[in-house]
N, C-alpha and C positions, 0 to 999 in steps of 0.2 A: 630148863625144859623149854621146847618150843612147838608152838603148832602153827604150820602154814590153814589162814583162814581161808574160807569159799570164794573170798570176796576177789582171790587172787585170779588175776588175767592179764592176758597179754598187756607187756606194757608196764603192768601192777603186782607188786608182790606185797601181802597183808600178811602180817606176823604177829604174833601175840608171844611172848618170852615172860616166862614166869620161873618162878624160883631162883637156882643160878645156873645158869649156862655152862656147860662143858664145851671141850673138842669134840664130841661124838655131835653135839648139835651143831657145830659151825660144818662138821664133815657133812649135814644133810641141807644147811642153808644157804652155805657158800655153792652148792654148784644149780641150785634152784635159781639164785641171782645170778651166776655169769648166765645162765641158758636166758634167761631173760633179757638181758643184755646185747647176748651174740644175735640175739634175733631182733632185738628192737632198736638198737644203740643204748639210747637212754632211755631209764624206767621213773618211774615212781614208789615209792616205800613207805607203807605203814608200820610201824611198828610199834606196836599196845604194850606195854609194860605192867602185869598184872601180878601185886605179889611178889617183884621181880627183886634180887636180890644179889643181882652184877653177875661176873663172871667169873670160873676161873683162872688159873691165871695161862694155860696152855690154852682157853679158849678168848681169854683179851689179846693173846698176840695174835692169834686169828683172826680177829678182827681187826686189827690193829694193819695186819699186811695187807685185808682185803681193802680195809677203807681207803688206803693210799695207793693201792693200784689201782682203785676205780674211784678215785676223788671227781672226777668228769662226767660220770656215768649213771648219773642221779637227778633227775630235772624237779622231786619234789623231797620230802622227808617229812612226815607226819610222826612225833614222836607220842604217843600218848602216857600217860602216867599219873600217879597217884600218890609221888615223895616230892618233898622238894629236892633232893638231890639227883632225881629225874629230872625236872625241870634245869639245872644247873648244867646236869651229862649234854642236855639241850645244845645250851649256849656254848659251852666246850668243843663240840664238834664241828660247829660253825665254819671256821677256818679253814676245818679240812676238808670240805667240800664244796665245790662249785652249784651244789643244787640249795634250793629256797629250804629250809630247815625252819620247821614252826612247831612250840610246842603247844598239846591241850590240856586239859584236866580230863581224868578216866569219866567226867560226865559230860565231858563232847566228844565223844568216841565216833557219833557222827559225822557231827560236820567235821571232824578230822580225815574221816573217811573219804568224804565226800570233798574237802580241801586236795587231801592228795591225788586224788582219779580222777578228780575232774579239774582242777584248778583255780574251784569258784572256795 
């Protein structure tokens, strides 16, 4: 499951994904981040993992295609979480992205917030 948060603005897309992700949610995410995109170049990304529980497997190759056509397209990545193996999905994705990738604990949701939109 996924909810685009308030916090989202040009520029910035804030995402919260809890439980496990399907294709039906990549079909509502994927085209919220290319409009993003198409009008800014490059954005920034929160994305809060609450209760999260990965993906499956028709919505990891979703991601999987989206992250590599837009491995460029990324100037921040705020991952937040609350497993270690959140924190690991972290470091893992590193490589494949040109943008700064930082992870927090789900109790700096904040300044996670506040790292990805603004850059401090």
């Amino acid at each position: 499951m996924h909810e685009i948060l308030p916090e989202t603005k040009e520029g910035f897309v804030a995402l919260r994904l809890s439980e496990k992700l399907d294709g039906d949610d990549f079909d509502l995410i994927i085209p919220i981040l290319e409009e993003q995109i198409a009008a800014n170049g490059k954005i920034a990304l929160f994305w809060e993992m609450s209760s999260f529980h990965g993906w499956t497997t028709e919505a990891l190759l979703s991601d999987a295609g989206f992250d590599i056509e837009h491995h460029n397209d990324f100037t921040r990545i705020a991952m937040v979480g609350e497993k270690k193996w959140h924190a690991w999905m972290t470091k893992l994705m590193k490589p494949f992205t040109t943008a700064e990738v930082q992870y927090f604990e789900i109790q700096e949701r904040i300044a996670a917030l506040k790292w990805a939109e603004d850059g401090e």
